[in-house]
N, C-alpha and C positions, 0 to 999 in steps of 0.2 A: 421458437423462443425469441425473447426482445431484447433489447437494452433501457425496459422500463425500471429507473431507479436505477441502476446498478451502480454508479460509479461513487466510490466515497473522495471528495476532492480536496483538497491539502489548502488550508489558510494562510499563505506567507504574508507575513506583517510587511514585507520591504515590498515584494510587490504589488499587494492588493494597497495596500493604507499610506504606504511614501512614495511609491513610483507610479503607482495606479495603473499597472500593466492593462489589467482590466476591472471594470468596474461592476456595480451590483446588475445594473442591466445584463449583464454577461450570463450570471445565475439564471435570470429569468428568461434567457433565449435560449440557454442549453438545462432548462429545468426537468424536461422530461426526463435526461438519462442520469440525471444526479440526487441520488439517495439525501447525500448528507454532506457537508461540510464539515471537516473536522479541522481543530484549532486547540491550543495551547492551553492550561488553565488560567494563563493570567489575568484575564475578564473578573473572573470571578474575586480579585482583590481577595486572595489566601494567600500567605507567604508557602509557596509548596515549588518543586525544583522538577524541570521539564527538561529530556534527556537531549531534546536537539530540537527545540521549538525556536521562537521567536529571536529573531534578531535582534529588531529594534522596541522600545515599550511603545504600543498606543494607548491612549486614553482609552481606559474602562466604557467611557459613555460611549466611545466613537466606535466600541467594540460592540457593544451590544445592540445600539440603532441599525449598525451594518448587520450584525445577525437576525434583528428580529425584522429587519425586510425582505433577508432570502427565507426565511420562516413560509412569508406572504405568498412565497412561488409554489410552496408544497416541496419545501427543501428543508429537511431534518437537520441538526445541530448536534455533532459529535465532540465531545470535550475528553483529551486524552490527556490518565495520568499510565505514564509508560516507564516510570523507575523504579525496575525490580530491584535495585541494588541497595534504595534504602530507606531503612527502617526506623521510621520513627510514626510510633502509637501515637502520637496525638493527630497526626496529618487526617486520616479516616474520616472523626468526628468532628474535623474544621471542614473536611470536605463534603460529609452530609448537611451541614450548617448553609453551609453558602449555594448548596443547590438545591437546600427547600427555598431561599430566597430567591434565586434562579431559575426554578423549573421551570417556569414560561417561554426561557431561551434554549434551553437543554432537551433534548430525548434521547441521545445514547450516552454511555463512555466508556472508554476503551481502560481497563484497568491491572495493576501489575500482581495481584494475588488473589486468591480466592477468597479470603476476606470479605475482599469490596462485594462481591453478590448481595449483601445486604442493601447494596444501592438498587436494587430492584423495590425492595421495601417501595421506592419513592415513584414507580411507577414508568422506572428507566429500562430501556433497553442495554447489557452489559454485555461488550465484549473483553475475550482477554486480548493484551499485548502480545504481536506477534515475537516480540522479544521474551518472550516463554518460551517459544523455541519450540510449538508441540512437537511429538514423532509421530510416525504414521502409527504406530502401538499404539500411544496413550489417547488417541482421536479412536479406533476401531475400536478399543476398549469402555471407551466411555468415559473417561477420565475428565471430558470437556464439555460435556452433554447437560452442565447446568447453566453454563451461557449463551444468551442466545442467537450468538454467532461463532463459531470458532476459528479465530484468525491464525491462519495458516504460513509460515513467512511465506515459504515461494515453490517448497515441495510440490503441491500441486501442478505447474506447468511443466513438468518434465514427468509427473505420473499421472497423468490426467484419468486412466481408467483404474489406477487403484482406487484410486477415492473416490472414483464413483461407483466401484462396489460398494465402500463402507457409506455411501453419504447419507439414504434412508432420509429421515426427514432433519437430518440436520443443516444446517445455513452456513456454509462456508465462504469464508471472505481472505483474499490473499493479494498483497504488495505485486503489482502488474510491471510495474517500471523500475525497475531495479536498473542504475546502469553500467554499473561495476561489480560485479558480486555472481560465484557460481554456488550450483545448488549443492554441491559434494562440499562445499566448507566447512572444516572442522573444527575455525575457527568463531564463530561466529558469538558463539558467548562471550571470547577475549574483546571481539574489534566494537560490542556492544557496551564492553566495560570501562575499554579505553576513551570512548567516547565520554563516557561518564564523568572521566576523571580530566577531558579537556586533551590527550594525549594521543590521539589517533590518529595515525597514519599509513595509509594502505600501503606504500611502499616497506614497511616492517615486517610485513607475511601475507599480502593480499598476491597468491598467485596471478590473477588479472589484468594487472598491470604490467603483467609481459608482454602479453597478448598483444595482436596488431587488432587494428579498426575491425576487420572483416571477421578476425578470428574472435572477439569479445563478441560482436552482433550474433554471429553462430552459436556461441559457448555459451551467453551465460544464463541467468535464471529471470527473465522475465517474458513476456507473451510477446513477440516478433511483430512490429504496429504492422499487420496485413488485415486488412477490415477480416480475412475469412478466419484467423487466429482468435479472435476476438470473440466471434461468431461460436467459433468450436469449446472454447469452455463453459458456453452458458450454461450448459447441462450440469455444472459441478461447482462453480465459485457462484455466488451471488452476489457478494460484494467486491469489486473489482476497485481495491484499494490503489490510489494515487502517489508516489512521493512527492514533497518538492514542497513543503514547509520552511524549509531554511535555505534553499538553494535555488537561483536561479535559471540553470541546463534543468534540473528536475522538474521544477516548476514548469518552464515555457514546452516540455515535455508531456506534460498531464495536459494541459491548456492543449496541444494540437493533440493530442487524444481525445477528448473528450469532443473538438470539434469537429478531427474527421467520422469519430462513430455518426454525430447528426447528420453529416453532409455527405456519407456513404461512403467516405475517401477508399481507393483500392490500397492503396501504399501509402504510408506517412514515411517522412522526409528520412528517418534512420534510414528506414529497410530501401528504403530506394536502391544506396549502395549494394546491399546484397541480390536484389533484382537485377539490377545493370549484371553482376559477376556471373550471376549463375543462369546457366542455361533454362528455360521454363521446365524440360520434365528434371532435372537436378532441384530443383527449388519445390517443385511440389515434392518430391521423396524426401528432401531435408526437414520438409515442413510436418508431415507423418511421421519421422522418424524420433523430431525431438519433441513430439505431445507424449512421450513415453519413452523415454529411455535413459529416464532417470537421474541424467544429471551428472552421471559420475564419469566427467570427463578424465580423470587421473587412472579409469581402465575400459575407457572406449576411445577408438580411434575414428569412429566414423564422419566425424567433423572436419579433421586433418585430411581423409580422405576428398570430402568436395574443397576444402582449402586447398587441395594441388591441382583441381580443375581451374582456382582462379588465377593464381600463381603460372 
């Protein structure tokens, strides 16, 4: 298996359109491993409310020239609306509105109900928000099987073979860079809400943030940047989703991801620290250990255990 298309990469308005971290040529020199570009709906000029998008406004034109040239690399256009939390009936039919006028720029969108499936009607590809939260039940069930990806928050890297029991021909797609967040959170409906409301602060109930450096790189819910980690979930995620839309560590994060997959990097610049600590056969066994085991740090110890080889 490749990393042809896989990667879906995050549009930050501050650093692609005001800092110009990097530019469209970027797209076109790492276009093989990148599915799609996913972005805010503010292009689209609809008054609709995005849960943690864009920072600063750019110009509508300036958004869509910049879109319809990584179009030109054979680079898809994802438009996310991701707020479960609220409900208002007209949003839908102003959103089908502006993406029959749009569809030249568009071919997927990530959406917050089942509802939106009707945006298939227009010949789009629909995923749900990982902020549905699925469980491993309502995916084995079928519950998700009318979209045509099912995004997964981050369950998947700590159960890499349950779901590849259930996956059959389904298309699964799950958040790879996570860099504060473990997979046993029982919070994750609240700190999704709090967001919502402008109020969020991890220090309020984000266990992780006790954690030391070594012990979060160990613990938490995202893919370990070791090019063979990467390598090991091809068999199960297919969209190996990016953060770092509003944030700058996330961002310049996805960007050395996406560059070491091309450049075959062994280690990118996290793990390094955890290489330096751990002895090679301790790192290969921590590395088998947490493609499956679940996640639920609050009643395994086996992490604390190689944290007192480094200690």
């Amino acid at each position: 298996m490749t990393f042809d298309k896989r990667f879906s990469f995050p549009i930050n308005h501050v650093e692609i359109f005001r800092d110009k971290s990097i530019d469209v040529e970027w797209f076109n020199k790492h276009a093989a491993v990148i599915n799609e570009v996913y972005i805010d709906p503010g292009f689209l000029e609809i008054e609709t409310k995005d849960m943690n998008g864009a920072n600063v406004t750019t110009p509508s034109r300036t958004v869509k020239e910049f879109l319809a040239k990584v179009k030109t690399y054979g680079i898809k256009v994802c438009v996310i609306f991701n707020d479960v939390f609220e409900k208002d009936e007209t949003l839908l039919p102003r959103v089908q509105d502006a993406l029959r006028v749009n569809r030249h720029l568009v071919d997927i969108v990530v959406v917050p109900d089942r509802s939106w499936l009707v945006l298939k009607d227009l010949g789009l590809e629909v995923k749900n928000t990982v902020i549905n939260l699925p469980t491993y039940e309502q995916v084995r069930d079928g519950e998700f099987d009318d979209f045509d990806c099912i995004y997964i928050h981050d369950e998947i890297i700590h159960n890499h073979d349950l779901y590849k029991e259930i996956k059959g021909d389904r298309r699964f797609g799950t958040v790879v860079n996570y860099g504060d967040c473990a997979t046993n959170c029982k919070l994750k409906d609240k700190h999704y809400y709090l967001v919502k409301i402008g109020k969020y602060d991890a220090n309020l109930f984000c266990k992780t943030v006790k954690w030391g450096p070594v012990e979060l790189l160990l613990k938490r819910n995202s893919i370990p940047t070791f090019r063979s980690e990467f390598d090991h979930y091809l068999d199960v995620i297919d969209i190996y989703k990016l953060q770092g839309r509003n944030t700058t560590g996330t961002f310049k994060t996805a960007v050395e991801i996406v560059e070491g997959i091309v450049e075959n990097t062994e280690v990118f610049s996290e793990y390094q620290l955890v290489k330096d600590k751990l002895n090679p056969i301790t790192l290969i066994k921590w590395k088998n250990e947490i493609r499956n085991c679940g996640g639920d740090c609050d009643n395994c110890n086996y992490c604390d255990t190689v944290l007192e080889e480094v200690e």
